[in-house]
Backbone atoms as SQL, in Angstrom:
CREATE TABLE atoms (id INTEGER PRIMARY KEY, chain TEXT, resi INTEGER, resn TEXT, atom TEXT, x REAL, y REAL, z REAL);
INSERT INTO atoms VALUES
  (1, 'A', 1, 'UNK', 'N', 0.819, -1.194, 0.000),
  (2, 'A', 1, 'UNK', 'CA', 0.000, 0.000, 0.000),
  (3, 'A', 1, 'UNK', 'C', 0.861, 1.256, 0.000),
  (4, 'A', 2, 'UNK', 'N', 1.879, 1.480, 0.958),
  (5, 'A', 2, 'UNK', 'CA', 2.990, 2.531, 0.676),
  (6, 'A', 2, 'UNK', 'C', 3.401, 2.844, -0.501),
  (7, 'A', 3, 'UNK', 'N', 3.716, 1.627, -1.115),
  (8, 'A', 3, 'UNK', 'CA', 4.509, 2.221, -2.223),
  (9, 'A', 3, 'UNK', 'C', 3.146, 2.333, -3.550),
  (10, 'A', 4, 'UNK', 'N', 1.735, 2.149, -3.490),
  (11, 'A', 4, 'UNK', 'CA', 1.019, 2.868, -4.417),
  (12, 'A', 4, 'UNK', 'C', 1.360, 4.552, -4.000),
  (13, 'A', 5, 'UNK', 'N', 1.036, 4.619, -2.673),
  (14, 'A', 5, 'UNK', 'CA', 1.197, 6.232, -2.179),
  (15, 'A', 5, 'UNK', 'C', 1.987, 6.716, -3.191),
  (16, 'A', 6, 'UNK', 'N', 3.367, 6.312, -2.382),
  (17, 'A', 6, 'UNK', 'CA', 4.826, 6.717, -3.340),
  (18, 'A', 6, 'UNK', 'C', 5.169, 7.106, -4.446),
  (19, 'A', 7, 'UNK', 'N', 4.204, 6.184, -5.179),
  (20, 'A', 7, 'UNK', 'CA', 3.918, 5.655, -7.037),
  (21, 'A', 7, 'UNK', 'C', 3.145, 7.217, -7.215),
  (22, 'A', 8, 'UNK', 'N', 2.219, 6.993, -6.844),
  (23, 'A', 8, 'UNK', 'CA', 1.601, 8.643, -6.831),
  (24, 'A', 8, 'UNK', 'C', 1.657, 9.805, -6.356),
  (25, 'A', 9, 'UNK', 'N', 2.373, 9.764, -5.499),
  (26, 'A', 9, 'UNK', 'CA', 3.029, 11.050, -5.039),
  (27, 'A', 9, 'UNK', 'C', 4.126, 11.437, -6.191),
  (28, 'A', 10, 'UNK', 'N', 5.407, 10.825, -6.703),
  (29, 'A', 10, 'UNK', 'CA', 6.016, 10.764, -6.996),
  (30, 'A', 10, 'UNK', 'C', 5.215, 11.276, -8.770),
  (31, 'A', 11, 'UNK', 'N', 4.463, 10.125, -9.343),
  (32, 'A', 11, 'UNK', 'CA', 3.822, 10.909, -10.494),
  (33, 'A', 11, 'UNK', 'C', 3.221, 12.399, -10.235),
  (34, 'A', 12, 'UNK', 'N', 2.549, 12.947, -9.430),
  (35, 'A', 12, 'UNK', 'CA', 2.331, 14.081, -8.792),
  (36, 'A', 12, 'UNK', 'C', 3.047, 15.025, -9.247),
  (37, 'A', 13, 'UNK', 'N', 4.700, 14.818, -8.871),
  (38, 'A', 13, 'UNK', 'CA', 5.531, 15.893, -9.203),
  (39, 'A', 13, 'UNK', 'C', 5.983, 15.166, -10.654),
  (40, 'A', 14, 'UNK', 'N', 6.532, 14.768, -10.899),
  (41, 'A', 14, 'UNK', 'CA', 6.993, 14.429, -12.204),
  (42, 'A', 14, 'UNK', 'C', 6.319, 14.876, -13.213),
  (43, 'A', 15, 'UNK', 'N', 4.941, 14.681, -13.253),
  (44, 'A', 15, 'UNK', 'CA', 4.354, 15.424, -14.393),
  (45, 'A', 15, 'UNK', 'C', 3.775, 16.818, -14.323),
  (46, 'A', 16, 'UNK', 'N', 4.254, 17.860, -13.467),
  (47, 'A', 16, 'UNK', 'CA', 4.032, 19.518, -13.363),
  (48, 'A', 16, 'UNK', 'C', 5.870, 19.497, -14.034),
  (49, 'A', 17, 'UNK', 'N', 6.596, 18.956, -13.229),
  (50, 'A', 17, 'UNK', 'CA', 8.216, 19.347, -13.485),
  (51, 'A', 17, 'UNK', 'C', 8.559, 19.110, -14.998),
  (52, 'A', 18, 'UNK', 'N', 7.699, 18.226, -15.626),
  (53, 'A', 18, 'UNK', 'CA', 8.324, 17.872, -17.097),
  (54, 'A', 18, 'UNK', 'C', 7.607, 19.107, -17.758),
  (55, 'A', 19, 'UNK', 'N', 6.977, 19.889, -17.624),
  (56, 'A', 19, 'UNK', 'CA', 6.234, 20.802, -18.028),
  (57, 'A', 19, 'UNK', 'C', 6.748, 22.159, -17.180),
  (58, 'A', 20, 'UNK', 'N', 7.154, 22.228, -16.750),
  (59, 'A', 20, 'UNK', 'CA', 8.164, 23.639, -16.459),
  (60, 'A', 20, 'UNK', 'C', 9.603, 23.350, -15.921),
  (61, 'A', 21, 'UNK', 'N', 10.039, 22.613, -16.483),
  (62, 'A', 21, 'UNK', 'CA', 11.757, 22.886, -16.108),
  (63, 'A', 21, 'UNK', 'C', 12.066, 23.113, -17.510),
  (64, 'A', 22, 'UNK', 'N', 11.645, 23.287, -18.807),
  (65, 'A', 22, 'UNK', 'CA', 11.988, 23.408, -19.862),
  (66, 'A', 22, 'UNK', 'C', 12.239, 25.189, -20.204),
  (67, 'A', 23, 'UNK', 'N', 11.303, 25.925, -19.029),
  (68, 'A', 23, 'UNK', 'CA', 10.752, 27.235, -19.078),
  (69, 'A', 23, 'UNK', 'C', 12.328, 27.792, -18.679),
  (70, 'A', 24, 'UNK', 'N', 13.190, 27.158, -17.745),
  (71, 'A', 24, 'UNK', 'CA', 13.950, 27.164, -17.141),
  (72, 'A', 24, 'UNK', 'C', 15.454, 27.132, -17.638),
  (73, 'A', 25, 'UNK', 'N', 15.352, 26.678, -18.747),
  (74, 'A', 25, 'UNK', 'CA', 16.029, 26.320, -19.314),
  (75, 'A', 25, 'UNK', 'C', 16.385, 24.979, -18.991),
  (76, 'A', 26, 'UNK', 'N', 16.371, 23.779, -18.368),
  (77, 'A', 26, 'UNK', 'CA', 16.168, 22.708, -17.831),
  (78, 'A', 26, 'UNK', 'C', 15.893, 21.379, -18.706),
  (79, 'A', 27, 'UNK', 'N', 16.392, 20.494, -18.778),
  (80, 'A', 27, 'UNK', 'CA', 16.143, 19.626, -19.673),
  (81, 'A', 27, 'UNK', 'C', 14.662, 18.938, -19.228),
  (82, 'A', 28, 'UNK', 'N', 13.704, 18.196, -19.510),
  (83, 'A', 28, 'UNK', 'CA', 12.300, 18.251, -18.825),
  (84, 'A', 28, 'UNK', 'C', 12.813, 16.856, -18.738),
  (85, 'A', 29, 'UNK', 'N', 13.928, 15.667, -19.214),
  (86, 'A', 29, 'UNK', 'CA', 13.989, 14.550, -18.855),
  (87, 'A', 29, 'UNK', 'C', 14.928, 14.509, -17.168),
  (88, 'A', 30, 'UNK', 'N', 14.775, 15.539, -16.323),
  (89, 'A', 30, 'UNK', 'CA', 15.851, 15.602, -15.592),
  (90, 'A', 30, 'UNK', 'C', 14.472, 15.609, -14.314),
  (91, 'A', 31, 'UNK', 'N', 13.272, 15.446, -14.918),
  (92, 'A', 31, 'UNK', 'CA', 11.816, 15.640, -14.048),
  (93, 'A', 31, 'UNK', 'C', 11.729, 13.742, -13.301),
  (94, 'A', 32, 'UNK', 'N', 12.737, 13.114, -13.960),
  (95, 'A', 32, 'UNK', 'CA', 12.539, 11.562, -13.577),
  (96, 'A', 32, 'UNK', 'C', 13.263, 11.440, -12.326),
  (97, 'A', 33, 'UNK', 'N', 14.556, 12.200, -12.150),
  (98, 'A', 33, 'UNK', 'CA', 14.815, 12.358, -10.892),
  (99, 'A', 33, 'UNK', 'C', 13.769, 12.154, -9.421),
  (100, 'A', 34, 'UNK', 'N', 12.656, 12.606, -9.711),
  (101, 'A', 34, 'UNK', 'CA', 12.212, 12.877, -8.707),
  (102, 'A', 34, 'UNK', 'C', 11.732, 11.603, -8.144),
  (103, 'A', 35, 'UNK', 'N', 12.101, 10.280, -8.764),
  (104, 'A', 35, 'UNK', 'CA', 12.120, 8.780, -8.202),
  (105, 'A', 35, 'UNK', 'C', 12.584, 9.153, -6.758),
  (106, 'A', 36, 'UNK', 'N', 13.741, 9.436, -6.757),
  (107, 'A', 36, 'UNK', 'CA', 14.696, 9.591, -5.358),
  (108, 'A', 36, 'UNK', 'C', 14.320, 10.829, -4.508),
  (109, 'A', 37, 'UNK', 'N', 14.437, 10.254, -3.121),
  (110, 'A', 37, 'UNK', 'CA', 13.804, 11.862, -2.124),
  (111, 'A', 37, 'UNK', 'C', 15.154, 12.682, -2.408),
  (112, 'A', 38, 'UNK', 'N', 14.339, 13.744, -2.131),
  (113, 'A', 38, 'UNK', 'CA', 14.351, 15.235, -1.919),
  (114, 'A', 38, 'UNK', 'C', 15.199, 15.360, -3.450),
  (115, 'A', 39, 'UNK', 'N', 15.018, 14.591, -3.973),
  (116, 'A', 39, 'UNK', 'CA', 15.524, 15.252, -5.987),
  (117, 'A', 39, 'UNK', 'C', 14.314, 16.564, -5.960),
  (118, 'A', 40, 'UNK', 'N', 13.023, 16.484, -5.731),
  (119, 'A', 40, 'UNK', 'CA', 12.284, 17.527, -5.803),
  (120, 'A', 40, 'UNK', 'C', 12.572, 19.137, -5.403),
  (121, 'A', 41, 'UNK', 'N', 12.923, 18.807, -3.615),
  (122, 'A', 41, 'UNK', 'CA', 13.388, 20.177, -3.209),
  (123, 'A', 41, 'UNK', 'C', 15.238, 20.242, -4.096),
  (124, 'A', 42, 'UNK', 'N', 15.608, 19.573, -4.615),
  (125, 'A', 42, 'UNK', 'CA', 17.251, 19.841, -5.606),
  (126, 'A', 42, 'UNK', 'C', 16.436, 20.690, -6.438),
  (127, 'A', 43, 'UNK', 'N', 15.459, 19.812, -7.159),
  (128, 'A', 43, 'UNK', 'CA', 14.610, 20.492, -8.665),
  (129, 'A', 43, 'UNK', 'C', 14.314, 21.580, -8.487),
  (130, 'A', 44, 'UNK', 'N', 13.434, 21.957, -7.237),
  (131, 'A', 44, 'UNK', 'CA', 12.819, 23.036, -7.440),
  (132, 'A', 44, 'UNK', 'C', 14.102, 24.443, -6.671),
  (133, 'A', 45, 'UNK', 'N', 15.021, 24.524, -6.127),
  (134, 'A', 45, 'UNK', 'CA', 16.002, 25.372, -5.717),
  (135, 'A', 45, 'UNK', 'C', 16.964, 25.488, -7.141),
  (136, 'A', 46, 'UNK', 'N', 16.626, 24.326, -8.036),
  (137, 'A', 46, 'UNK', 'CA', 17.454, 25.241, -9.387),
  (138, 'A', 46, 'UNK', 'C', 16.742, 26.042, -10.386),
  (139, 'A', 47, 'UNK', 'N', 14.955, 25.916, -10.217),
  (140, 'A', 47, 'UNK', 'CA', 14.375, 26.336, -10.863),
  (141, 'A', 47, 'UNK', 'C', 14.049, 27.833, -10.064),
  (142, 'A', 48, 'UNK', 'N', 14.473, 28.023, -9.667),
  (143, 'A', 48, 'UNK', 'CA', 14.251, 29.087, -8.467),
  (144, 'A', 48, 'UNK', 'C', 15.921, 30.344, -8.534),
  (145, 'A', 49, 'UNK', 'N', 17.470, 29.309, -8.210),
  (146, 'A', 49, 'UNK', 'CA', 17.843, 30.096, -8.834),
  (147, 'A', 49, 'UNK', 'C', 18.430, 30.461, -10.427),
  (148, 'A', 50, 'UNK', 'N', 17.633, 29.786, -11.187),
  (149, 'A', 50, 'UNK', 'CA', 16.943, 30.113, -12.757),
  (150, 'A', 50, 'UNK', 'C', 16.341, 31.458, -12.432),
  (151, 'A', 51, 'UNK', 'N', 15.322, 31.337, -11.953),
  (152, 'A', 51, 'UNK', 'CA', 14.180, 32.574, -11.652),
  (153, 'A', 51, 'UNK', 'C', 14.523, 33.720, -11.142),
  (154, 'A', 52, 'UNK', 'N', 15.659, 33.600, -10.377),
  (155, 'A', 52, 'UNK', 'CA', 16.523, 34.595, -10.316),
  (156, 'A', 52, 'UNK', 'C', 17.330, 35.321, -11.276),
  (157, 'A', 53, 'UNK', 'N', 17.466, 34.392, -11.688),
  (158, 'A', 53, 'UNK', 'CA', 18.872, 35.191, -12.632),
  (159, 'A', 53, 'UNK', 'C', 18.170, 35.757, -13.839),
  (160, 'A', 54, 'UNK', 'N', 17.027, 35.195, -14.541),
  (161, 'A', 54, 'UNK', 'CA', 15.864, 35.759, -15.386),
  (162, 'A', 54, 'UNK', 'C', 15.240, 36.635, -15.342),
  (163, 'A', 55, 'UNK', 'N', 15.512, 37.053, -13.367),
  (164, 'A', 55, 'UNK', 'CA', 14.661, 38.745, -13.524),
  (165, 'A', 55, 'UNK', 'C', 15.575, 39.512, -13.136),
  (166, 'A', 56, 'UNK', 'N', 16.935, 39.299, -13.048),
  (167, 'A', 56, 'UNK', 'CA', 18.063, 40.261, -12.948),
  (168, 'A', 56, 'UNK', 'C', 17.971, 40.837, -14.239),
  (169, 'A', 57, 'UNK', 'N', 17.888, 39.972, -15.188),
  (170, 'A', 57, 'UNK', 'CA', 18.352, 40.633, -16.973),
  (171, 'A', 57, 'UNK', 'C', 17.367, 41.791, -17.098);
């Protein structure tokens, strides 16, 4: 039963991230990561300082 959770939690993020890490400049196959914990909070602190540096310009 855990690992349905898991299974779906995990699809959860994977399919928003393959759809905006590309915005990012980000490869969107780098959204599979998020198999492994905390690849998400990695993902989302590079998409962030991306987002930074995009509203410096």
């Amino acid at each position: 039963m855990g690992f349905i959770v898991w299974l779906a939690v995990v699809a959860a993020a994977i399919i928003p991230l393959m759809k905006l890490l590309p915005h990012f400049g980000v490869n969107k196959n780098w959204a599979f990561v998020a198999f492994l914990p905390f690849a998400v909070v990695i993902l989302l602190w590079v998409m962030a300082m991306k987002l930074q540096e995009l509203e410096r310009r």
